[in-house]
Rosetta silent file (secondary structure, phi, psi, omega in degrees, C-alpha in Angstrom):
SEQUENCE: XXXXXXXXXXXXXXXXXXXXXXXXXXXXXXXXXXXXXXXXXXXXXXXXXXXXXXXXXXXXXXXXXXXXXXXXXXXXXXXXXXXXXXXXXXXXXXXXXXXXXXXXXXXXXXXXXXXXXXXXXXXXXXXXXXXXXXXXXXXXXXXXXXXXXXXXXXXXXXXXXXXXXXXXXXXXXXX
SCORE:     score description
SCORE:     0.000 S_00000001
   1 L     0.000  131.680 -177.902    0.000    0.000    0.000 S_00000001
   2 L   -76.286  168.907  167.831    1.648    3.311   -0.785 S_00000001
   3 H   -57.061  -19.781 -177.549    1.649    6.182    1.896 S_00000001
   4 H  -104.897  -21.334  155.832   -1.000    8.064    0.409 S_00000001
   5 H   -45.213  -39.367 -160.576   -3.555    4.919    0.368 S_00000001
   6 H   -66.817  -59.876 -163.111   -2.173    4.550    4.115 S_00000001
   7 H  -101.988   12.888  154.709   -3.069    8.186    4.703 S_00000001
   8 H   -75.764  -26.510 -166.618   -6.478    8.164    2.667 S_00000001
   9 H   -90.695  -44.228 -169.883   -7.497    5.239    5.184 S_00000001
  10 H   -63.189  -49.129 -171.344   -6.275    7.060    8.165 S_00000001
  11 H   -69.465  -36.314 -169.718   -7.939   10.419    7.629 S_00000001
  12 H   -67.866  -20.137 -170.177  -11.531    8.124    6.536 S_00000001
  13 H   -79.125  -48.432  170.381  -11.238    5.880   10.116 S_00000001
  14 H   -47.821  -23.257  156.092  -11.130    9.896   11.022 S_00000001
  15 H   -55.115  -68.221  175.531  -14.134   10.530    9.077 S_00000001
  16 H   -50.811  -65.529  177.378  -15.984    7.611   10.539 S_00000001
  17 H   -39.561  -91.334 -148.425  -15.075    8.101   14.285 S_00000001
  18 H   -54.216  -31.478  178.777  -16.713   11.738   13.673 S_00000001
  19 L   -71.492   11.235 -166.769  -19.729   10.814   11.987 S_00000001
  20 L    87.279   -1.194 -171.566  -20.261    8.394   14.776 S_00000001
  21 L   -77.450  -32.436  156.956  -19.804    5.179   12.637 S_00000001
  22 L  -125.150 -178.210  170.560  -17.052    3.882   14.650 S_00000001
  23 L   -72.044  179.338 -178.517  -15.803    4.666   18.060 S_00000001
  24 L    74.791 -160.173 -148.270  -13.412    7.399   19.272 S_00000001
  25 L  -136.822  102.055  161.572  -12.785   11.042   18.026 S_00000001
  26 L   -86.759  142.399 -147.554  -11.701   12.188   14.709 S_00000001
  27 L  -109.690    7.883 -173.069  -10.206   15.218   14.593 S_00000001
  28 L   -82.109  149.011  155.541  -10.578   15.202   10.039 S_00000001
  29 L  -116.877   65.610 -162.983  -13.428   16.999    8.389 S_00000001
  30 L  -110.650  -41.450 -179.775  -13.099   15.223    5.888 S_00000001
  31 H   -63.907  -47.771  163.297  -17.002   13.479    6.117 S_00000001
  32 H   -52.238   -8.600 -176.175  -17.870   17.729    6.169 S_00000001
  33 H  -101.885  -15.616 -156.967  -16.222   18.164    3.050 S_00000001
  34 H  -107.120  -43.991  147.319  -17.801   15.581    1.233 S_00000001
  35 H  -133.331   47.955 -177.068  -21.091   16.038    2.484 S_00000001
  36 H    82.542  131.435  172.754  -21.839   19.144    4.415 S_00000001
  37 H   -79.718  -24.995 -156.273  -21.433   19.577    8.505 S_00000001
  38 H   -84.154  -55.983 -139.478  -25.642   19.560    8.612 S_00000001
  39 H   -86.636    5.499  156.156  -25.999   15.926    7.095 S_00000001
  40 H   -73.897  -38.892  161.333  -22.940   14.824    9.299 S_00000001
  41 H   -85.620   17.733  148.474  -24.866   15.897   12.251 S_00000001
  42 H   -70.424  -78.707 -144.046  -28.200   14.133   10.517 S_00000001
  43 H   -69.509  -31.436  167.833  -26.164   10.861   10.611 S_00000001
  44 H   -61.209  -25.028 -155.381  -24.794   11.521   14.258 S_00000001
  45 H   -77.040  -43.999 -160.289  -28.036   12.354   15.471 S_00000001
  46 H   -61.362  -56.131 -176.647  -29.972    9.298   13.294 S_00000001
  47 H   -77.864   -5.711  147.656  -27.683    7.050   15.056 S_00000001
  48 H   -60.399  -16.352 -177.805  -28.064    8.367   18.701 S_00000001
  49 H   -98.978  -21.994  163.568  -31.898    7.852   17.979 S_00000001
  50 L   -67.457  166.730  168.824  -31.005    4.108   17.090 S_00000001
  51 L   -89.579  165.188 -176.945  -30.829    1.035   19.512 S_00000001
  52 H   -45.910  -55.420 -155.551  -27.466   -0.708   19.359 S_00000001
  53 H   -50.874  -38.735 -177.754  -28.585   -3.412   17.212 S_00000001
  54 H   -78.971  -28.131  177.720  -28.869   -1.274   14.525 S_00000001
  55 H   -75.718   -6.556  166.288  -26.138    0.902   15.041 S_00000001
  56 H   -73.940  -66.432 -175.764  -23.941   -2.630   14.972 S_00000001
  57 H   -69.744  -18.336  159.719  -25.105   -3.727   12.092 S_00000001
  58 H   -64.094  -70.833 -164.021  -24.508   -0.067   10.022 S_00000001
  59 H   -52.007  -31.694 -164.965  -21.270   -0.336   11.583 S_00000001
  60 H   -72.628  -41.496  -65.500  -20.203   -3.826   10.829 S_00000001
  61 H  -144.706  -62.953  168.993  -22.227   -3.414    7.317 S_00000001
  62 H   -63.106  -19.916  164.504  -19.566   -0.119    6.513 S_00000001
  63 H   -80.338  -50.574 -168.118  -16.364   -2.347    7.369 S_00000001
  64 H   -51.812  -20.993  139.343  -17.327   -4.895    5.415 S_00000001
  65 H   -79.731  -23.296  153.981  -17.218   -2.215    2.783 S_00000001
  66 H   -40.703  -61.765  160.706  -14.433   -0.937    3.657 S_00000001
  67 H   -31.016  -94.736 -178.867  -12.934   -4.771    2.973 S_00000001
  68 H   -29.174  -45.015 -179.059  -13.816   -4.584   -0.460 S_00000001
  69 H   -53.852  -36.954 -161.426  -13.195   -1.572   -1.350 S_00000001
  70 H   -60.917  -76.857 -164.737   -9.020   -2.718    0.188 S_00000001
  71 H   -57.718    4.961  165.142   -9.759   -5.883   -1.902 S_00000001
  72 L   -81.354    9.086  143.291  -10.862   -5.101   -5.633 S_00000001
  73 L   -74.171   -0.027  178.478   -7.604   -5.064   -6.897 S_00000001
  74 L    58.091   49.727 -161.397   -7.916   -8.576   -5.999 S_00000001
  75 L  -172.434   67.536 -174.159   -4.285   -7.909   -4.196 S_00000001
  76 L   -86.520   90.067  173.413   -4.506   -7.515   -0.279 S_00000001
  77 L   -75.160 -154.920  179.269   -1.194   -6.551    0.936 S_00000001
  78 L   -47.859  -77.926 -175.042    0.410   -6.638    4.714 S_00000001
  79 L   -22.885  -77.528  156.743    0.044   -3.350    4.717 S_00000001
  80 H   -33.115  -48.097 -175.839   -4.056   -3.199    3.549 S_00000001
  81 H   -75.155  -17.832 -122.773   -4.344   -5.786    6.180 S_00000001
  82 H  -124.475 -111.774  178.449   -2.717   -3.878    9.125 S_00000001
  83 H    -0.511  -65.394 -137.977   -5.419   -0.817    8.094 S_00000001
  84 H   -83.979  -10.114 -143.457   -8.241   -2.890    8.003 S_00000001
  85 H  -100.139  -40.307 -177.081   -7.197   -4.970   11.126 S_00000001
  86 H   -50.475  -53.884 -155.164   -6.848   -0.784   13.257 S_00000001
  87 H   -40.894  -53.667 -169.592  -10.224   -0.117   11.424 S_00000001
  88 H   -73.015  -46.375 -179.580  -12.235   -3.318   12.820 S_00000001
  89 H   -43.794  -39.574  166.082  -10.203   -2.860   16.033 S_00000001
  90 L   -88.875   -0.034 -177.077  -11.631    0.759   16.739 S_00000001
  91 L   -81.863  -12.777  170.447  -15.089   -0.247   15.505 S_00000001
  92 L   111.485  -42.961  138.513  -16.443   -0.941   18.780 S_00000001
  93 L     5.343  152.673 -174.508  -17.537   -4.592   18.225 S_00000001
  94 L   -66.181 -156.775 -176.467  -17.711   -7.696   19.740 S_00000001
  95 L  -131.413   14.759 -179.537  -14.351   -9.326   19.888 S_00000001
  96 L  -105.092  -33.793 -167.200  -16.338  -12.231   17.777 S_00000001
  97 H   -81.824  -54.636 -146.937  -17.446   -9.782   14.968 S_00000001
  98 H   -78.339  -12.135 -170.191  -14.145   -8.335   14.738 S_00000001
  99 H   -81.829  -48.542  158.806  -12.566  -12.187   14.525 S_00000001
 100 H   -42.791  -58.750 -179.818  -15.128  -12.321   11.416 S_00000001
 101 H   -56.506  -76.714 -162.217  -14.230   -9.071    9.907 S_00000001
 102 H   -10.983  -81.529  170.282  -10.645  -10.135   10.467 S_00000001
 103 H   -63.281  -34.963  175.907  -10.746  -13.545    8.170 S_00000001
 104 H   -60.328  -22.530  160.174  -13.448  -11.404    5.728 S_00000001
 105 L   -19.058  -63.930  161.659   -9.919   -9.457    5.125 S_00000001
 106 L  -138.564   22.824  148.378   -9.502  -12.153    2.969 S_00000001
 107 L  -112.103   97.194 -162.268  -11.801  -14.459    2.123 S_00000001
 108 L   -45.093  112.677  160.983  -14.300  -11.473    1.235 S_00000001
 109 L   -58.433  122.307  155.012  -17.645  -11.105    3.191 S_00000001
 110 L   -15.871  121.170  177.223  -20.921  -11.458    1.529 S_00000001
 111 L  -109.065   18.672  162.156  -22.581   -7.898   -0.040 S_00000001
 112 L   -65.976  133.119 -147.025  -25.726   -9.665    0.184 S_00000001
 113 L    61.007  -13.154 -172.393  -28.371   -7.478    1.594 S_00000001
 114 H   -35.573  -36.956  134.086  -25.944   -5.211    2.019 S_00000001
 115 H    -1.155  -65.992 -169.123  -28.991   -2.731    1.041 S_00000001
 116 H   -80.461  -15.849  165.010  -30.455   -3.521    3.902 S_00000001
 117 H  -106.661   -6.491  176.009  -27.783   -3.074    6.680 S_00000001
 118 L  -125.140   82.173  175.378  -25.876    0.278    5.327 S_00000001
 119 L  -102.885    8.604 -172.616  -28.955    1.867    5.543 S_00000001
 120 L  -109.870  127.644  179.180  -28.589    5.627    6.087 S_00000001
 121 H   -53.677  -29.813 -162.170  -28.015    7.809    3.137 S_00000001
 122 H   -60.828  -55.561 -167.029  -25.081    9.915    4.806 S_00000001
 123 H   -75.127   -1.646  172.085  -23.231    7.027    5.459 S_00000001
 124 H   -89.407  -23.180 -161.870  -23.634    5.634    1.933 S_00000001
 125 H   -83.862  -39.071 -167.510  -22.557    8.716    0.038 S_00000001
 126 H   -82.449  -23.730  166.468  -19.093    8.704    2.761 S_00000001
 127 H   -60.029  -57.211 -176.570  -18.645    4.781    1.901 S_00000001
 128 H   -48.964  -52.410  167.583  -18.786    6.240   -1.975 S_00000001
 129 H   -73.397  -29.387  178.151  -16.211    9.050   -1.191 S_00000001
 130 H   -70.781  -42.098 -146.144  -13.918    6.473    0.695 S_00000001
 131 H   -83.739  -51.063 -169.244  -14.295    3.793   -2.069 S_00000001
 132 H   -71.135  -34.342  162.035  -13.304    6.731   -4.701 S_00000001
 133 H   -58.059  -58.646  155.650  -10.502    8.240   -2.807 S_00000001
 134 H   -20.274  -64.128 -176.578   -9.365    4.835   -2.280 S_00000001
 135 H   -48.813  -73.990 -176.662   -9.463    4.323   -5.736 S_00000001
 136 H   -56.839   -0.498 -168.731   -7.536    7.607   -6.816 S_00000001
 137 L   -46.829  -50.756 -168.788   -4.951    6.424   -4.231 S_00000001
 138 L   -93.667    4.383  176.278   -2.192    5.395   -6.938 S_00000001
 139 L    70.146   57.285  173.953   -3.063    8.450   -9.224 S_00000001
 140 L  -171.936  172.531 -147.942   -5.073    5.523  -11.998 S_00000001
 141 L  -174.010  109.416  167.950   -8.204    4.278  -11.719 S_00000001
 142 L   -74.510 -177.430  166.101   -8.446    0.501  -12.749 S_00000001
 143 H   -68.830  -64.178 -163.822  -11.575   -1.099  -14.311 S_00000001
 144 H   -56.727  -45.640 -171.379  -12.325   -3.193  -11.270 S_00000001
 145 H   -44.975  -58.079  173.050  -12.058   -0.047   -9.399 S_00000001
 146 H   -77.428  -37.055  176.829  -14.894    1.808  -11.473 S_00000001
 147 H   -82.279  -20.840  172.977  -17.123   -0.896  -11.943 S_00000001
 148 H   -95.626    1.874  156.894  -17.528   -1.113   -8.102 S_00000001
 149 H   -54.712  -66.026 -161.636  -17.702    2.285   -7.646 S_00000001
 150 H   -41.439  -67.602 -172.542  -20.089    2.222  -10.223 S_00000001
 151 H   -62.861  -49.657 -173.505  -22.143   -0.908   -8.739 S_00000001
 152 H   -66.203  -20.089  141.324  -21.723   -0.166   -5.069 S_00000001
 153 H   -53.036  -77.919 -173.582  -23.835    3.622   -6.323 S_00000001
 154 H    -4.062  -89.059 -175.873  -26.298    1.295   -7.416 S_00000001
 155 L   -42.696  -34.441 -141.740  -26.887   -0.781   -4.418 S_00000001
 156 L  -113.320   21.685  165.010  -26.913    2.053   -2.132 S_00000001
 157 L    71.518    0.595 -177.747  -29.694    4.199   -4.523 S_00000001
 158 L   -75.895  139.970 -172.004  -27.202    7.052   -5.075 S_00000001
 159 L   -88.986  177.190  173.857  -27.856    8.506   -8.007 S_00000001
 160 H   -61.368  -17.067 -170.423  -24.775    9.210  -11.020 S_00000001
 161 H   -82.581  -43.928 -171.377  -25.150   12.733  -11.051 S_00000001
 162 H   -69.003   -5.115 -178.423  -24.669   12.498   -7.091 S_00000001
 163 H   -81.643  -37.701 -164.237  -22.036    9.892   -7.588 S_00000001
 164 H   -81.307  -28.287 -164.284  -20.006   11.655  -10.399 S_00000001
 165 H   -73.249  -50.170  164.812  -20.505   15.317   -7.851 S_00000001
 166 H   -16.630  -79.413 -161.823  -18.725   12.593   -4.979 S_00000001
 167 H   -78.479    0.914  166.491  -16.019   12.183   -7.286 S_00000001
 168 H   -83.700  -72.975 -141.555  -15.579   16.018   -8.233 S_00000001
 169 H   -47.547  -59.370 -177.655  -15.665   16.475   -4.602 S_00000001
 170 H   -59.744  -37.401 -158.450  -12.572   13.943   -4.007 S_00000001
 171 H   -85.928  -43.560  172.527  -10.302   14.917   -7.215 S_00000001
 172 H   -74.039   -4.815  168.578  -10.578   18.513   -5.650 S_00000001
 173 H   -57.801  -52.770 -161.191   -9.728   17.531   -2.266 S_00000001
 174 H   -88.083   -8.756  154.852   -6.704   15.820   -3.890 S_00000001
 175 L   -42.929    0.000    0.000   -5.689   18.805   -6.315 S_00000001
């Protein structure tokens, strides 16, 4: 993983922690830049009005995207795994879930339903912006790369014009 995937994942687990998706305190605005301080404090607030179950299942539901996004190069280094193994470590999880997420590192969890457990728009648009940043990490943009951007807008109802403003929004972050 080069340094600037390593410090696109680190400022997004900073993203997450503020929007409330994992634990702790991110000090990034980076989830405000992407989509507005109001609907970051929509998505803190919607999930202070949930019960845990749900706010578990958003959360595990956003690593498990996170995995994928690390893995659609088909090419999970050390490195990728280290990230993902901090990420699931800080999510606040059971120490059973995170033993799942762990091994889904690489043998890839199931995006079935996925629809149905990353259910809040905020946090799908900031999955979208992660996935794309991610993406732009190595300054190219593979195939595999684009079609799950591409698919993973699908699933989560966003539409292309807000998906293509997502991806002006990252390439000017990264200007």
């Amino acid at each position: 993983m080069s340094n600037e995937a390593r410090n696109v994942m680190s400022s997004w687990l900073g993203a997450l922690a503020r929007g409330g998706v994992i634990e702790g305190e991110g000090q990034d605005a980076l989830a405000a830049f992407v989509v507005g301080e109001d609907r970051v404090t929509e998505l803190r607030g919607w999930l202070a009005e949930q019960g845990e179950e749900v706010r578990l299942r958003e959360r595990r539901a956003a690593i498990e995207v996170c995995i994928w996004m690390a893995n659609v190069d088909r090419n999970l280094d050390a490195e990728e795994a280290a990230m993902l193994r901090e990420l699931i470590g800080h999510s606040g999880l059971s120490d059973d879930v995170q033993d799942e997420l762990v091994a889904a590192s690489h043998d890839l969890p199931s995006l079935d339903g996925l629809e149905e457990r990353l259910t809040h728009p905020v946090l799908r648009e900031l999955l979208l912006a992660l996935a794309w940043e991610l993406a732009s990490a190595d300054g190219r943009i593979d195939r595999a790369e684009r079609d799950f951007y591409t698919g993973i807008g699908k699933r989560f109802e966003v539409s292309a014009a807000r998906a293509a403003e997502i991806q002006r929004a990252i390439a000017e972050r990264l200007a």
